[in-house]
FIRO-70182 format. One line per field, with one value per atom (N, C-alpha, C): residue in one letter; atom name; x negated, y negated, z. Coordinates in steps of 0.2 Angstrom, whole numbers, plus 5000, padded with zeros to 4 digits. Example, Ala and Ser with C-alpha at 12.3 -4.5 7.8 and 13.67 -1.06 7.14 Angstrom:
BEGIN
r <- [A,A,A,S,S,S]
a <- [N,CA,C,N,CA,C]
c1 <- [4934,4938,4934,4936,4932,4936]
c2 <- [5028,5022,5016,5011,5005,5000]
c3 <- [5039,5039,5039,5035,5036,5039]
This chain:
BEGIN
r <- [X,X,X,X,X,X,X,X,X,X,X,X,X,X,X,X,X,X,X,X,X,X,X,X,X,X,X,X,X,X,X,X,X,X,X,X,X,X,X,X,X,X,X,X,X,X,X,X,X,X,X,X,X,X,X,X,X,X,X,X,X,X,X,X,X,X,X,X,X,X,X,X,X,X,X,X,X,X,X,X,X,X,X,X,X,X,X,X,X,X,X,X,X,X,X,X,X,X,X,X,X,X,X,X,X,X,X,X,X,X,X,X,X,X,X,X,X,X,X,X,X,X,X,X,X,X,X,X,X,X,X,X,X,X,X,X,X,X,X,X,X,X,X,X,X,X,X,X,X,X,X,X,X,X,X,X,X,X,X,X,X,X,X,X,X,X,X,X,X,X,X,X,X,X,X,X,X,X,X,X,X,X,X,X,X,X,X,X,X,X,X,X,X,X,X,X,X,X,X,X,X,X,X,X,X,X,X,X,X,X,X,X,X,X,X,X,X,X,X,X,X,X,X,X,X,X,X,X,X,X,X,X,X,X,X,X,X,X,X,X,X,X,X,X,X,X,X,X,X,X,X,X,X,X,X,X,X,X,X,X,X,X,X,X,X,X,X,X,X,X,X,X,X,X,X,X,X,X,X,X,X,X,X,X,X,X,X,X,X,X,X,X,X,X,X,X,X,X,X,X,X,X,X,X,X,X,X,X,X,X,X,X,X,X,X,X,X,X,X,X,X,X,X,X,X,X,X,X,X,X,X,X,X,X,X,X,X,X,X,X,X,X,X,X,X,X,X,X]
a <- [N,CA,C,N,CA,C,N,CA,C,N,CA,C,N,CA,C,N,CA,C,N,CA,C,N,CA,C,N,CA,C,N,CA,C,N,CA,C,N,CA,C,N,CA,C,N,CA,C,N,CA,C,N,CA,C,N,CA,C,N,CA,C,N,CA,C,N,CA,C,N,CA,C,N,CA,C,N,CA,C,N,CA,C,N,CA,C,N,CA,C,N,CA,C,N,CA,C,N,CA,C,N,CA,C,N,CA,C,N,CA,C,N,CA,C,N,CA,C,N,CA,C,N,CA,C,N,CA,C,N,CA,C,N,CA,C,N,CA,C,N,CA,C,N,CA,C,N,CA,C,N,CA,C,N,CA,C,N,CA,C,N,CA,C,N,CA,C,N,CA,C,N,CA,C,N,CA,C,N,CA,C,N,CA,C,N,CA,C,N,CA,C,N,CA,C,N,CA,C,N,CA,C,N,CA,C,N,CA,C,N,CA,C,N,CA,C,N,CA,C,N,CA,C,N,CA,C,N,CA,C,N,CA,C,N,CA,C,N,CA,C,N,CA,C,N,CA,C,N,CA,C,N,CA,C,N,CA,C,N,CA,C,N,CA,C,N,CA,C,N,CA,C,N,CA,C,N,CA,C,N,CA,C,N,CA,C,N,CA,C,N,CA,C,N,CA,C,N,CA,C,N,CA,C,N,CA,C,N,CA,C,N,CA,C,N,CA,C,N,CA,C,N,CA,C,N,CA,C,N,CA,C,N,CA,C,N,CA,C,N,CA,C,N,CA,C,N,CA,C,N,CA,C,N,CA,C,N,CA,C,N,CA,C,N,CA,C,N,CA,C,N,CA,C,N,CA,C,N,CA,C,N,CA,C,N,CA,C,N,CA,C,N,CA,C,N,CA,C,N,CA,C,N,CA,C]
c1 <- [5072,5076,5080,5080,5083,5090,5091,5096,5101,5100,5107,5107,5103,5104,5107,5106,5110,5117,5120,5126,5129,5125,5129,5131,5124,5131,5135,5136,5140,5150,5146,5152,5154,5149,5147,5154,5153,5156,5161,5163,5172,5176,5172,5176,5177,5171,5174,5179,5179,5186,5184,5178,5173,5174,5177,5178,5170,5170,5164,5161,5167,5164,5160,5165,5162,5154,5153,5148,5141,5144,5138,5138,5143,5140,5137,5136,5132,5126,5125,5118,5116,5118,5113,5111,5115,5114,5109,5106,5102,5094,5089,5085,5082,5086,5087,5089,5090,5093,5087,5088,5085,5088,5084,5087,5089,5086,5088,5096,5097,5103,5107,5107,5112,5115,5109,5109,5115,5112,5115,5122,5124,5127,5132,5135,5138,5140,5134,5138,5141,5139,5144,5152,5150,5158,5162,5158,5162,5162,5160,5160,5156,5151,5147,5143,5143,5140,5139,5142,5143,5135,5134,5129,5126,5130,5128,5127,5127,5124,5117,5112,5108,5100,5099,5093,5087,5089,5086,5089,5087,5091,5091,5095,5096,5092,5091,5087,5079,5077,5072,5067,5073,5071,5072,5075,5077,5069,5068,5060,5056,5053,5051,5049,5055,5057,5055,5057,5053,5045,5041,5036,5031,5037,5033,5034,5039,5040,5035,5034,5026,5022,5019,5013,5013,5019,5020,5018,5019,5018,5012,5008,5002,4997,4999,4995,4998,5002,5005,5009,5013,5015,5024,5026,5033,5037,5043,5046,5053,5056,5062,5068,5066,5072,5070,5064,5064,5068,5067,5069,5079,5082,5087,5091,5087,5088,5090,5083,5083,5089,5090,5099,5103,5103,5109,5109,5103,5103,5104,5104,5104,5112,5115,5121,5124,5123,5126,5126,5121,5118,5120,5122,5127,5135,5137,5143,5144,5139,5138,5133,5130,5128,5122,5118,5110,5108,5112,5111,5112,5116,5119,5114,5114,5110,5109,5103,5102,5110,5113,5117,5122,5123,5129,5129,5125,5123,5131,5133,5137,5144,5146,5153,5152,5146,5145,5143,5141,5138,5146,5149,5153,5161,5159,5166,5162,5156,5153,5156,5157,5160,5155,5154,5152,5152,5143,5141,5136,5137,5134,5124]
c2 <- [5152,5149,5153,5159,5163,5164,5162,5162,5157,5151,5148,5151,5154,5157,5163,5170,5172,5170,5166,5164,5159,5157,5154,5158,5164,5170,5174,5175,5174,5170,5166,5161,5162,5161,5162,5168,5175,5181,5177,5176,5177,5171,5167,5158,5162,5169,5171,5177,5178,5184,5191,5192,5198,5197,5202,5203,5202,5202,5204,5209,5215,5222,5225,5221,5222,5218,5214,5211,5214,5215,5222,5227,5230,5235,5235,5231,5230,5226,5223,5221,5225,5229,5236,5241,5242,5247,5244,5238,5235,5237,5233,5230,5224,5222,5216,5218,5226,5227,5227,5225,5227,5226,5227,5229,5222,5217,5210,5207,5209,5208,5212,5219,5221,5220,5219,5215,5209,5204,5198,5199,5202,5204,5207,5209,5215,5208,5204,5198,5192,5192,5187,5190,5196,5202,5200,5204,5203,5198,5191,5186,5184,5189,5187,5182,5178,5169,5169,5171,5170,5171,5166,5167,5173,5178,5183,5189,5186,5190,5187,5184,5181,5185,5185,5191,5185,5179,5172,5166,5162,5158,5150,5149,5144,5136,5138,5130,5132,5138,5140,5138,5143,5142,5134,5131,5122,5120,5122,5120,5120,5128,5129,5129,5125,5121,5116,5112,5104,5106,5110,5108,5112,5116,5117,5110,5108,5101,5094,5094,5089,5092,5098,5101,5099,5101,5097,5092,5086,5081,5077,5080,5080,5084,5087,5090,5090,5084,5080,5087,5091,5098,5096,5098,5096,5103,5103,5108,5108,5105,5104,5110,5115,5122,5120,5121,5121,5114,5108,5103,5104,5105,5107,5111,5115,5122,5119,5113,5110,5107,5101,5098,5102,5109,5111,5115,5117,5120,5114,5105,5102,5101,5102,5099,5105,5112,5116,5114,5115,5112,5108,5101,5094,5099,5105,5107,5111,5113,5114,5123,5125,5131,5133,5127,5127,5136,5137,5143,5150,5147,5156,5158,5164,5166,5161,5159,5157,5158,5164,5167,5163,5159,5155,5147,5149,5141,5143,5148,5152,5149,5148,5144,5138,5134,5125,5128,5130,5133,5133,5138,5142,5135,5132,5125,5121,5120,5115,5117,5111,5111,5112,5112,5110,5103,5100,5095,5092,5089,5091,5084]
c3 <- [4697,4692,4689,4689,4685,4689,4695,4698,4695,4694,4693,4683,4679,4673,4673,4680,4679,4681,4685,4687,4680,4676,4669,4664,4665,4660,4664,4668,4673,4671,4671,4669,4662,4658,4651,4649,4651,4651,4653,4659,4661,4657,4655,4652,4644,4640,4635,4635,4640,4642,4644,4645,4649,4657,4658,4665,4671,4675,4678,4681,4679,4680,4674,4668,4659,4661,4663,4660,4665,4671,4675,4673,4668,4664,4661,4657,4652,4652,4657,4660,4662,4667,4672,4663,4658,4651,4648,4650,4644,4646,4644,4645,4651,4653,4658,4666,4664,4673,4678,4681,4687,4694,4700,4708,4708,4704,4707,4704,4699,4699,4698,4701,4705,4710,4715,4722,4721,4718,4717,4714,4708,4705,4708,4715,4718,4722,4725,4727,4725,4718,4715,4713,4712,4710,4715,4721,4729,4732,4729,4733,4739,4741,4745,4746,4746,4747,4756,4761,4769,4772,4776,4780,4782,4783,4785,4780,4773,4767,4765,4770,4767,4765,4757,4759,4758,4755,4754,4755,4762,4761,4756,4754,4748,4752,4756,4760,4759,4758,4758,4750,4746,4739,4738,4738,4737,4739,4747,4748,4743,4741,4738,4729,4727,4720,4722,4726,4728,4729,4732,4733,4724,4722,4713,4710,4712,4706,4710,4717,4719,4715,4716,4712,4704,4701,4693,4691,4697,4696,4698,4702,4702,4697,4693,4690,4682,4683,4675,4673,4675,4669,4672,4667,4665,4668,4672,4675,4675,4668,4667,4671,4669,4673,4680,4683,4691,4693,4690,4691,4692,4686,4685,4690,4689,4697,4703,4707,4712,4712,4706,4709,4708,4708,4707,4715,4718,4723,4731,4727,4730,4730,4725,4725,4729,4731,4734,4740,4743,4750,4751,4748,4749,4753,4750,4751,4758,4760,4767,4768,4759,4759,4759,4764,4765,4769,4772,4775,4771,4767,4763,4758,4756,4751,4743,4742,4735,4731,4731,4724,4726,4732,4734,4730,4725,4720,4715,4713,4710,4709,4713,4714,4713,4715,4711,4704,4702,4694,4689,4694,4688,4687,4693,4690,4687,4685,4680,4671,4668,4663,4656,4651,4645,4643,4644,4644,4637,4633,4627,4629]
């Protein structure tokens, strides 16, 4: 879940006018850095979304999200973000990016608008 969150600030930074070399610096300077979103981060910079960057495929975590939200629901617990996540990972996948790395959710993410 923390993938379609960091690809919102993400968006977040560039819609306020931070560039997204400004905003990996100042992520990796913080408390929040870590390997995982440098990784990711270097592919959202570079654009690497393609088949052949895959270190997890987005068909897999999507699985994986659906078989946490059957559990939720069998065990009555409420999973608003995995939920969310899911159709967002589904709506990617509708576009043809079941294959690409999760971080390829990022290009559906960053054209979504402010919805109140």
């Amino acid at each position: 879940c923390m993938t379609p969150t960091f690809s919102e600030a993400i968006g977040l930074a560039e819609k306020s006018g931070l560039n997204r070399d400004e905003f990996f610096d100042v992520l990796g300077a913080g408390a929040l850095q870590s390997p995982w979103y440098t990784i990711k981060g270097n592919a959202v910079k570079n654009e690497l979304y393609g088949e052949h960057q895959v270190t997890f495929p987005m068909k897999h975590a999507q699985k994986d999200l659906r078989l946490a939200l059957e559990l939720g629901e069998q065990v009555n617990q409420s999973l608003t973000v995995a939920h969310e996540t899911n159709e967002l990972f589904k709506e990617a996948m509708a576009q043809g990016l079941q294959d690409c790395d999760l971080i390829a959710v990022h290009p559906v993410i960053s054209k979504k608008e402010f919805n109140k």
